[in-house]
PDB file of N, CA, C and O in Angstrom:
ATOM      1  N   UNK A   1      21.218  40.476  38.139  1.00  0.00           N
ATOM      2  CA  UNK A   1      22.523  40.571  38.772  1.00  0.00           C
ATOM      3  C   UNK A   1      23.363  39.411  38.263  1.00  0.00           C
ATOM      4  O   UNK A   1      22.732  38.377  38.045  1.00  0.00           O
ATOM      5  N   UNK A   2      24.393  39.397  38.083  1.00  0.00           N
ATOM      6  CA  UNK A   2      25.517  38.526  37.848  1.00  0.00           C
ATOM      7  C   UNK A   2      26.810  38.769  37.981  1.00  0.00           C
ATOM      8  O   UNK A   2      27.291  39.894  37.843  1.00  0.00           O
ATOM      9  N   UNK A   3      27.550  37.614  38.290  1.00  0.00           N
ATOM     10  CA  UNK A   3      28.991  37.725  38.631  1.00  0.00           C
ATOM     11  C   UNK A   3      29.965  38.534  37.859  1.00  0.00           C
ATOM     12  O   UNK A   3      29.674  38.677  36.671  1.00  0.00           O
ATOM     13  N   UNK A   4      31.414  39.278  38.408  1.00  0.00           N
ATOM     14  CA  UNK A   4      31.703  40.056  37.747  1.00  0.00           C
ATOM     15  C   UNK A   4      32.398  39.349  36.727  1.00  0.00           C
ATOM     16  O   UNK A   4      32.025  38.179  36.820  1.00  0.00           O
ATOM     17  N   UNK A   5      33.311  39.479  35.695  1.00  0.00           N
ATOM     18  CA  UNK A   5      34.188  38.789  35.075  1.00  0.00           C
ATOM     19  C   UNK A   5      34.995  39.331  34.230  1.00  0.00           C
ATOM     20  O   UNK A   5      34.692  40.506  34.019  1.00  0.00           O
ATOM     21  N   UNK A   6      35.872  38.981  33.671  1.00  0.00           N
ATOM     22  CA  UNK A   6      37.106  40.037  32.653  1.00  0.00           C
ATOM     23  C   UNK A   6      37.333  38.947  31.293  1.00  0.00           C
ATOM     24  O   UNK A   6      38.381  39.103  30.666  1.00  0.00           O
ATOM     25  N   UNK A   7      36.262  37.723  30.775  1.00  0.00           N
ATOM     26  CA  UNK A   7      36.204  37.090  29.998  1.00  0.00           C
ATOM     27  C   UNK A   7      35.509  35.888  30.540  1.00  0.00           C
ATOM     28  O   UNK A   7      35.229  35.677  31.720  1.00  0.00           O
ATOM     29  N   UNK A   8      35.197  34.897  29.189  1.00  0.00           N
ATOM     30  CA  UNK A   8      34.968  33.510  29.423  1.00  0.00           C
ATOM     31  C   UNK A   8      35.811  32.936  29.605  1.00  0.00           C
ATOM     32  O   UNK A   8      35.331  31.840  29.894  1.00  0.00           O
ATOM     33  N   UNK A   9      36.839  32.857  29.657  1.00  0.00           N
ATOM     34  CA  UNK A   9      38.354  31.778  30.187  1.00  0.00           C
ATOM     35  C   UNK A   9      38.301  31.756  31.437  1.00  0.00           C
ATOM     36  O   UNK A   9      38.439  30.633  31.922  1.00  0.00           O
ATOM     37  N   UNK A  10      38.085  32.948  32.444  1.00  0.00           N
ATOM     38  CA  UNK A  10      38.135  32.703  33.730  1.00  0.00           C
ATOM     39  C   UNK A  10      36.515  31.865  34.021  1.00  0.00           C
ATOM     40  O   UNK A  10      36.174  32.033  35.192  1.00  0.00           O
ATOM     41  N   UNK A  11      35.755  31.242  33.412  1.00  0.00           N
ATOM     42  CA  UNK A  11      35.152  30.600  33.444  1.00  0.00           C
ATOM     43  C   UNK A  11      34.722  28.983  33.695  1.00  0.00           C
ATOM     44  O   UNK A  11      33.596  28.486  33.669  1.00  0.00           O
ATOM     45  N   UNK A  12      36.105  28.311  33.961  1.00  0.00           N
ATOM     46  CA  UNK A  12      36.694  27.321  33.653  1.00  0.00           C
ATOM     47  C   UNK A  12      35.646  26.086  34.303  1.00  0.00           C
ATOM     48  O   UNK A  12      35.316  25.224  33.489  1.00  0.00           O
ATOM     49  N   UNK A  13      35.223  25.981  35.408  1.00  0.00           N
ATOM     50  CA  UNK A  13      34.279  25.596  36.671  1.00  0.00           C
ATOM     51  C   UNK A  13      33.122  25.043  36.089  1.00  0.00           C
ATOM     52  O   UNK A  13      32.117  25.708  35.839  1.00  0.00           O
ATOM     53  N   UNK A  14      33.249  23.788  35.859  1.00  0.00           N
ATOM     54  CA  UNK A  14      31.239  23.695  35.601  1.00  0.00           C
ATOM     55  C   UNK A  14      30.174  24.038  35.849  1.00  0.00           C
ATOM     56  O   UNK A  14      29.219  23.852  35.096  1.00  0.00           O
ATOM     57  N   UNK A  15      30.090  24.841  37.396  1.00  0.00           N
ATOM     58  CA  UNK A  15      29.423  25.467  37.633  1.00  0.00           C
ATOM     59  C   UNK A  15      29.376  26.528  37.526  1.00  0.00           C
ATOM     60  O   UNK A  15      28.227  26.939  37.366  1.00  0.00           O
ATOM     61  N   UNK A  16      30.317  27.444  37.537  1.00  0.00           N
ATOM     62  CA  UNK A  16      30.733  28.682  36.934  1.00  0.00           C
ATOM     63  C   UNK A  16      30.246  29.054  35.654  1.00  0.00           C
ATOM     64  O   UNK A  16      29.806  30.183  35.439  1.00  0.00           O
ATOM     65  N   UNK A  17      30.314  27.963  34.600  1.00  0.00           N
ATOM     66  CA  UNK A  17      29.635  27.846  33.458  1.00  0.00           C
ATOM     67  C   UNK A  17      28.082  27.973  32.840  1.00  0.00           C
ATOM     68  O   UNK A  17      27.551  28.605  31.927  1.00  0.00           O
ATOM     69  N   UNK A  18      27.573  26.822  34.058  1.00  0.00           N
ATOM     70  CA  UNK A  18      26.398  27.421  33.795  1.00  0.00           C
ATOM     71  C   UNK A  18      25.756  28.690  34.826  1.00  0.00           C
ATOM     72  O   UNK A  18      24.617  29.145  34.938  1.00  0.00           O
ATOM     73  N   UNK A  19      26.727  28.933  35.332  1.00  0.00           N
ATOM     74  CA  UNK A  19      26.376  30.290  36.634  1.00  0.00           C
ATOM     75  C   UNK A  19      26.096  31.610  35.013  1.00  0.00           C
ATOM     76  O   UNK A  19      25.029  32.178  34.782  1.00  0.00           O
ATOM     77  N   UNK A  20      27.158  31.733  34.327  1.00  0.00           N
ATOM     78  CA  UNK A  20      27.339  32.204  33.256  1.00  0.00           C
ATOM     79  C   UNK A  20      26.085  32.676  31.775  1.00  0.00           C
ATOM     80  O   UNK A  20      25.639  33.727  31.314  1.00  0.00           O
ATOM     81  N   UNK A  21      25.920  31.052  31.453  1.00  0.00           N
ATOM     82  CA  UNK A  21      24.777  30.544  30.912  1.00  0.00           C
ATOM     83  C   UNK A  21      23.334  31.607  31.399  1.00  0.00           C
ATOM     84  O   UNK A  21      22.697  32.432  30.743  1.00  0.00           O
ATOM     85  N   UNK A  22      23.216  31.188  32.676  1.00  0.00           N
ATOM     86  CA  UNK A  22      21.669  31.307  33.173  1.00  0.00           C
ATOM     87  C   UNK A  22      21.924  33.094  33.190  1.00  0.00           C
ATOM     88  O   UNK A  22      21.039  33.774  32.671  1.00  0.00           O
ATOM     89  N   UNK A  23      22.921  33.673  33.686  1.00  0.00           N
ATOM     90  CA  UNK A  23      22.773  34.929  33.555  1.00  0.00           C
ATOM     91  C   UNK A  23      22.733  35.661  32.467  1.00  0.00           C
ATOM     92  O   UNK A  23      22.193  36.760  32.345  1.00  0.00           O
ATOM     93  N   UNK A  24      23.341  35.017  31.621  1.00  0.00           N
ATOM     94  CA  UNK A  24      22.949  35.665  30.157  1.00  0.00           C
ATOM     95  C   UNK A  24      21.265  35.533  29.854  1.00  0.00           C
ATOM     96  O   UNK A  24      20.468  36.463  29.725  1.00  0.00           O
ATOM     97  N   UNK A  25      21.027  34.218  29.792  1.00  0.00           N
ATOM     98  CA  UNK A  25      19.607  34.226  29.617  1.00  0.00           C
ATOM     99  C   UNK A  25      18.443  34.891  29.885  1.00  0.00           C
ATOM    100  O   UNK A  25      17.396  34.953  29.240  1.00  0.00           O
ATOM    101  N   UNK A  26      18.928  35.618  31.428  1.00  0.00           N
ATOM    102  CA  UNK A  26      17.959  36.563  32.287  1.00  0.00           C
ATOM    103  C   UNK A  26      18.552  37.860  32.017  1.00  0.00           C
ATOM    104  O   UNK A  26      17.916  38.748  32.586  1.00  0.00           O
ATOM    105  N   UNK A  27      19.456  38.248  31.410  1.00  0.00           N
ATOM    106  CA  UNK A  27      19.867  39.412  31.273  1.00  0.00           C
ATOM    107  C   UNK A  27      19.030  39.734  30.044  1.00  0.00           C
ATOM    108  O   UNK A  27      18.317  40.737  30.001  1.00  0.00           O
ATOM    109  N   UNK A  28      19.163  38.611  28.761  1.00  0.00           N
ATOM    110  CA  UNK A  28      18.183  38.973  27.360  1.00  0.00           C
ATOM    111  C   UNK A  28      16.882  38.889  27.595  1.00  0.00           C
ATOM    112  O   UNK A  28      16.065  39.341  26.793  1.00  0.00           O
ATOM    113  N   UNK A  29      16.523  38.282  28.763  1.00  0.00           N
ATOM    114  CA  UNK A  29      14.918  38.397  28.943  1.00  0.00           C
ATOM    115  C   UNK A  29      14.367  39.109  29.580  1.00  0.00           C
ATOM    116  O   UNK A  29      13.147  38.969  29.661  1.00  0.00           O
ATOM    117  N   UNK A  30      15.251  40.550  30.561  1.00  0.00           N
ATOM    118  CA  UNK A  30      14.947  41.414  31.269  1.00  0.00           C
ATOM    119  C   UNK A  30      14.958  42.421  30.204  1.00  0.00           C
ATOM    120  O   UNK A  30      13.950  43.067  29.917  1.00  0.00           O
ATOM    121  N   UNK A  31      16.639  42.629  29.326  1.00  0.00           N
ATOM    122  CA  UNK A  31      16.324  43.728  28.181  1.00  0.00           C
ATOM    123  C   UNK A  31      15.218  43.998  27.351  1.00  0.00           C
ATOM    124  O   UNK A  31      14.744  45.087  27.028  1.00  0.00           O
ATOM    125  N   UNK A  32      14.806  42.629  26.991  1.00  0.00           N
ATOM    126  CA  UNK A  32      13.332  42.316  25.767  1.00  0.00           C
ATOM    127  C   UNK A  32      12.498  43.094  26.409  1.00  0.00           C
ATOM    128  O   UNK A  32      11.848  44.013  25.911  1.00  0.00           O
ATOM    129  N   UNK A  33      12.500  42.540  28.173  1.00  0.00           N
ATOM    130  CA  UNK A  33      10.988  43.089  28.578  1.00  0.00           C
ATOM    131  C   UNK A  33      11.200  44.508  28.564  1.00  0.00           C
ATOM    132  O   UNK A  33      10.164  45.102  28.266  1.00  0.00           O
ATOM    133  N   UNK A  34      12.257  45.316  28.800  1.00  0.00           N
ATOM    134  CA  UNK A  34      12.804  46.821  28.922  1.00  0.00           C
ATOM    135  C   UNK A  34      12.124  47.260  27.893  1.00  0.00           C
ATOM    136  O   UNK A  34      11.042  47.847  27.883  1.00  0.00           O
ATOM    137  N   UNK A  35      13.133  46.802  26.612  1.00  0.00           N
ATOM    138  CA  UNK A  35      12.889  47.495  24.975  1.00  0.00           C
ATOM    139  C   UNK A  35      11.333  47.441  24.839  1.00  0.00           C
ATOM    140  O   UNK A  35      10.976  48.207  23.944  1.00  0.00           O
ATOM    141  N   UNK A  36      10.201  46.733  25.481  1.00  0.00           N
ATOM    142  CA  UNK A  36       9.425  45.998  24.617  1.00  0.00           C
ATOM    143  C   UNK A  36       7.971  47.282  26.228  1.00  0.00           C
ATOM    144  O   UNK A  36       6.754  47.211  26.404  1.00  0.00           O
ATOM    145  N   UNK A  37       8.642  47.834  26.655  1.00  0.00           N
ATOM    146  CA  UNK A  37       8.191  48.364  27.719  1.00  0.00           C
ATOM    147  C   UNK A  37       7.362  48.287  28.957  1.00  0.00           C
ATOM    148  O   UNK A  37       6.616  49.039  29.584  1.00  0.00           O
ATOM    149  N   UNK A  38       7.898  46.800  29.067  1.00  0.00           N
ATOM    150  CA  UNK A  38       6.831  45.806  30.346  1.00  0.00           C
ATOM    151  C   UNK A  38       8.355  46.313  31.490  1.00  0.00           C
ATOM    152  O   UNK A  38       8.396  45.481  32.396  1.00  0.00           O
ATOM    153  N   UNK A  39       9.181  47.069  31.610  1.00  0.00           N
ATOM    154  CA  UNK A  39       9.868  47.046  32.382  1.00  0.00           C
ATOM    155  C   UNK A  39      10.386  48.637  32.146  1.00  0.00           C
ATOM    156  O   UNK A  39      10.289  49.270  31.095  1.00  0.00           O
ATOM    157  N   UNK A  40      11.128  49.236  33.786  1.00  0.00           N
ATOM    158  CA  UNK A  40      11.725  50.077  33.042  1.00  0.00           C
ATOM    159  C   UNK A  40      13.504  50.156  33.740  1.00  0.00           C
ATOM    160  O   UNK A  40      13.854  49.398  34.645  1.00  0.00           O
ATOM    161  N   UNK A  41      14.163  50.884  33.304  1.00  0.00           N
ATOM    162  CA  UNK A  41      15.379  50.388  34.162  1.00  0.00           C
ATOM    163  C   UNK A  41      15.406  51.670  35.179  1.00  0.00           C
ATOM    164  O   UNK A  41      15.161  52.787  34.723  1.00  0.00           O
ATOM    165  N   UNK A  42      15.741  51.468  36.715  1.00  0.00           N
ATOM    166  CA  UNK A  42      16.238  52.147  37.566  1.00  0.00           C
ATOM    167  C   UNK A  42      17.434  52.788  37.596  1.00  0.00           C
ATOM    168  O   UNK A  42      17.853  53.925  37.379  1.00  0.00           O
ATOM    169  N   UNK A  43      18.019  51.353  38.045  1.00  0.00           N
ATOM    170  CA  UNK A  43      19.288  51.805  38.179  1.00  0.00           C
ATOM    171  C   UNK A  43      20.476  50.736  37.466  1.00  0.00           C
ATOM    172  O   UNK A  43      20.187  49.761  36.773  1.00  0.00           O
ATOM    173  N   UNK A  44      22.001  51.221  37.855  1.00  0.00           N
ATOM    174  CA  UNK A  44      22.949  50.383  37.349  1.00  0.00           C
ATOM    175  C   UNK A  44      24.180  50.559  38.287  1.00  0.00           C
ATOM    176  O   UNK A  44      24.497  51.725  38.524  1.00  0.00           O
ATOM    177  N   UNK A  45      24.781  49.750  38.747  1.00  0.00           N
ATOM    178  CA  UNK A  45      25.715  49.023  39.668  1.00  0.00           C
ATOM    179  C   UNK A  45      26.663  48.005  38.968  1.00  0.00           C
ATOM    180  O   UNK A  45      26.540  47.072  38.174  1.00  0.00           O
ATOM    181  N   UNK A  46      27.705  48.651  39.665  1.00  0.00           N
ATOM    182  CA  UNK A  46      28.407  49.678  39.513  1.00  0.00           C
ATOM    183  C   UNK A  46      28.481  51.044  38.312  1.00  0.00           C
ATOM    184  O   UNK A  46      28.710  50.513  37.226  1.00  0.00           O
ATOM    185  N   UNK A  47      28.406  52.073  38.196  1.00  0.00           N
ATOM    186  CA  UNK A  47      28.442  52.593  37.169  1.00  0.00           C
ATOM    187  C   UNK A  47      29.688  52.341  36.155  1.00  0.00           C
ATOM    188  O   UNK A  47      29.625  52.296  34.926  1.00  0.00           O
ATOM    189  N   UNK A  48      31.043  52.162  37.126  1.00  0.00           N
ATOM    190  CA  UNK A  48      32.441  52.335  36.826  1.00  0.00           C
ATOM    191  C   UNK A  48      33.186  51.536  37.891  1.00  0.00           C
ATOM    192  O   UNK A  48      33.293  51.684  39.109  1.00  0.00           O
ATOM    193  N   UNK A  49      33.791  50.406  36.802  1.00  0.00           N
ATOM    194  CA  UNK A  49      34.507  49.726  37.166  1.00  0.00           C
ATOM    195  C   UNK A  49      35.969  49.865  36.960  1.00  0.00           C
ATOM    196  O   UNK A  49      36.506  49.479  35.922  1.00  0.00           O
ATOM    197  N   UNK A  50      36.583  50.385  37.887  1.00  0.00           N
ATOM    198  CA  UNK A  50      37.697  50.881  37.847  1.00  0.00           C
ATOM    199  C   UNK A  50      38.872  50.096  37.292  1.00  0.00           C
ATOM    200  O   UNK A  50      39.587  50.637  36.449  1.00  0.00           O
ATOM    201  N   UNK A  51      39.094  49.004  37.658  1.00  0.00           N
ATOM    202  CA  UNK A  51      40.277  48.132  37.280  1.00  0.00           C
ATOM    203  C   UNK A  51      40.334  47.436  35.697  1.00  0.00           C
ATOM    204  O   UNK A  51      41.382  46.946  35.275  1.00  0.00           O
ATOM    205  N   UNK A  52      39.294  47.458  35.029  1.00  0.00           N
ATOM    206  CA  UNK A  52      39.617  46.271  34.138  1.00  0.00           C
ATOM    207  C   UNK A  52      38.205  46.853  32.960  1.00  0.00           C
ATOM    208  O   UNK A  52      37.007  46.999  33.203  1.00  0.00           O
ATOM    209  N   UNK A  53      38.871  47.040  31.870  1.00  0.00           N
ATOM    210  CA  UNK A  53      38.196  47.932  30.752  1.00  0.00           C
ATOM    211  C   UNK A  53      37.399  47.203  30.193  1.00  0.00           C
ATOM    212  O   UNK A  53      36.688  47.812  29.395  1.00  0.00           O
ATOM    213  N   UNK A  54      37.138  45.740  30.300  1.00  0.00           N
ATOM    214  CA  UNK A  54      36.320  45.167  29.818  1.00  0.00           C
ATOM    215  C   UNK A  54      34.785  44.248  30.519  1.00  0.00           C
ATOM    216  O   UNK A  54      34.294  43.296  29.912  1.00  0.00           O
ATOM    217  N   UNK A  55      34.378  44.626  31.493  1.00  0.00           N
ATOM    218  CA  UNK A  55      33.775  44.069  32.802  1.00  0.00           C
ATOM    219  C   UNK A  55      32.330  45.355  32.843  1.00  0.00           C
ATOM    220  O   UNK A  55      32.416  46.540  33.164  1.00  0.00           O
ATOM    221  N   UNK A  56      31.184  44.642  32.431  1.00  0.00           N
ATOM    222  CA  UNK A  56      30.162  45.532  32.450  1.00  0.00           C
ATOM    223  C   UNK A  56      29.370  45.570  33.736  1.00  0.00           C
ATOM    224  O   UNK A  56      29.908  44.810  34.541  1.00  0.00           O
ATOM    225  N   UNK A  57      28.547  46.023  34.127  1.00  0.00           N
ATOM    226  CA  UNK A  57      27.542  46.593  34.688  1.00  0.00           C
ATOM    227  C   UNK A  57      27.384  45.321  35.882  1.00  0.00           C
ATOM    228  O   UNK A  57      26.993  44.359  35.221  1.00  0.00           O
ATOM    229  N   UNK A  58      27.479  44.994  36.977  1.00  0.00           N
ATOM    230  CA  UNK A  58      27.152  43.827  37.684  1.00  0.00           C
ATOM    231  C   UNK A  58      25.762  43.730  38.078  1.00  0.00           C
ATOM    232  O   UNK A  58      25.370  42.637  38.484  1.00  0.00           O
ATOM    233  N   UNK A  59      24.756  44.950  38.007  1.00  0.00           N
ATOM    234  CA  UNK A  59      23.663  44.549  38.458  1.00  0.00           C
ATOM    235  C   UNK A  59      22.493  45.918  37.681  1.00  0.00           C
ATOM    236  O   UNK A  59      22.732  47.103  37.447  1.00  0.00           O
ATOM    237  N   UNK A  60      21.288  45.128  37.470  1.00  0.00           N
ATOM    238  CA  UNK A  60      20.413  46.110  36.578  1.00  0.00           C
ATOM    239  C   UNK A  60      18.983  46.226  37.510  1.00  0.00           C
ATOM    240  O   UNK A  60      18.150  45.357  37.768  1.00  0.00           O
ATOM    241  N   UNK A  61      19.040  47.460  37.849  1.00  0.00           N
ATOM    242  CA  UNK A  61      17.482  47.048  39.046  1.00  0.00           C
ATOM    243  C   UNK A  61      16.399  47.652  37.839  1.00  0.00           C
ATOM    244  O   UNK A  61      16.578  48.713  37.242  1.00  0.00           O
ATOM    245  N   UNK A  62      15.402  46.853  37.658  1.00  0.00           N
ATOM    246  CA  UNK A  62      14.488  47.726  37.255  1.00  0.00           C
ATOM    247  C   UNK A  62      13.064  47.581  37.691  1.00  0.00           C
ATOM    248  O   UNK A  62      12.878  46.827  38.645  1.00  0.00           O
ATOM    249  N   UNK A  63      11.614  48.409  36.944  1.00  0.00           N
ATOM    250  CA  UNK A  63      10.537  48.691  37.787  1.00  0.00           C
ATOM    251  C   UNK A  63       9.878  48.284  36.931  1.00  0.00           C
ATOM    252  O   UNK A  63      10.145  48.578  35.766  1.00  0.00           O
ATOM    253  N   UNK A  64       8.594  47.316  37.318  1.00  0.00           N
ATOM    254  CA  UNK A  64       7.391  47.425  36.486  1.00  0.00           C
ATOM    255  C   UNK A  64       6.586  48.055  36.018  1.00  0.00           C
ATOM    256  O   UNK A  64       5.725  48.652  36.665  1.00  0.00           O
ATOM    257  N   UNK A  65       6.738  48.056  34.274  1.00  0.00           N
ATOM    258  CA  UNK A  65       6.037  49.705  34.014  1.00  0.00           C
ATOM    259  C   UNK A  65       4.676  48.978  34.104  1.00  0.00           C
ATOM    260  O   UNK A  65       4.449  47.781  33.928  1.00  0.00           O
ATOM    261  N   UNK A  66       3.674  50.154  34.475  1.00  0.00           N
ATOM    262  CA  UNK A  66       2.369  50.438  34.905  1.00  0.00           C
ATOM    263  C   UNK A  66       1.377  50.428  33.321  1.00  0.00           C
ATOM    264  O   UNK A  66       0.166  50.647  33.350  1.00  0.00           O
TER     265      UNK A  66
END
């Protein structure tokens, strides 16, 4: 899960920054485990974000594959 956002500029916050940081990090280390099939994905939240064309997915649930 991670915060929503419409770029890195609204990023400005030191903490915001590394709020940023750490979610990227867990986002490439959840995909790896996906692609790599130690995981599988459920679901995705929001599907469609209505306001702003550039703002992905806020949250990725997934299941431990067996």
């Amino acid at each position: 899960m991670r915060p929503l956002t419409e770029g890195v500029m609204n990023w400005k916050a030191p903490w915001a920054e590394l709020v940023r940081r750490r979610a990227a990090q867990w986002g490439q280390i959840l995909t790896r485990d996906a692609a790599d099939g130690v995981l599988t994905q459920v679901a995705v939240a929001p599907a469609y974000y209505p306001s702003a064309c550039c703002v992905a997915s806020s949250a990725v649930l997934y299941r431990k594959a067996r």
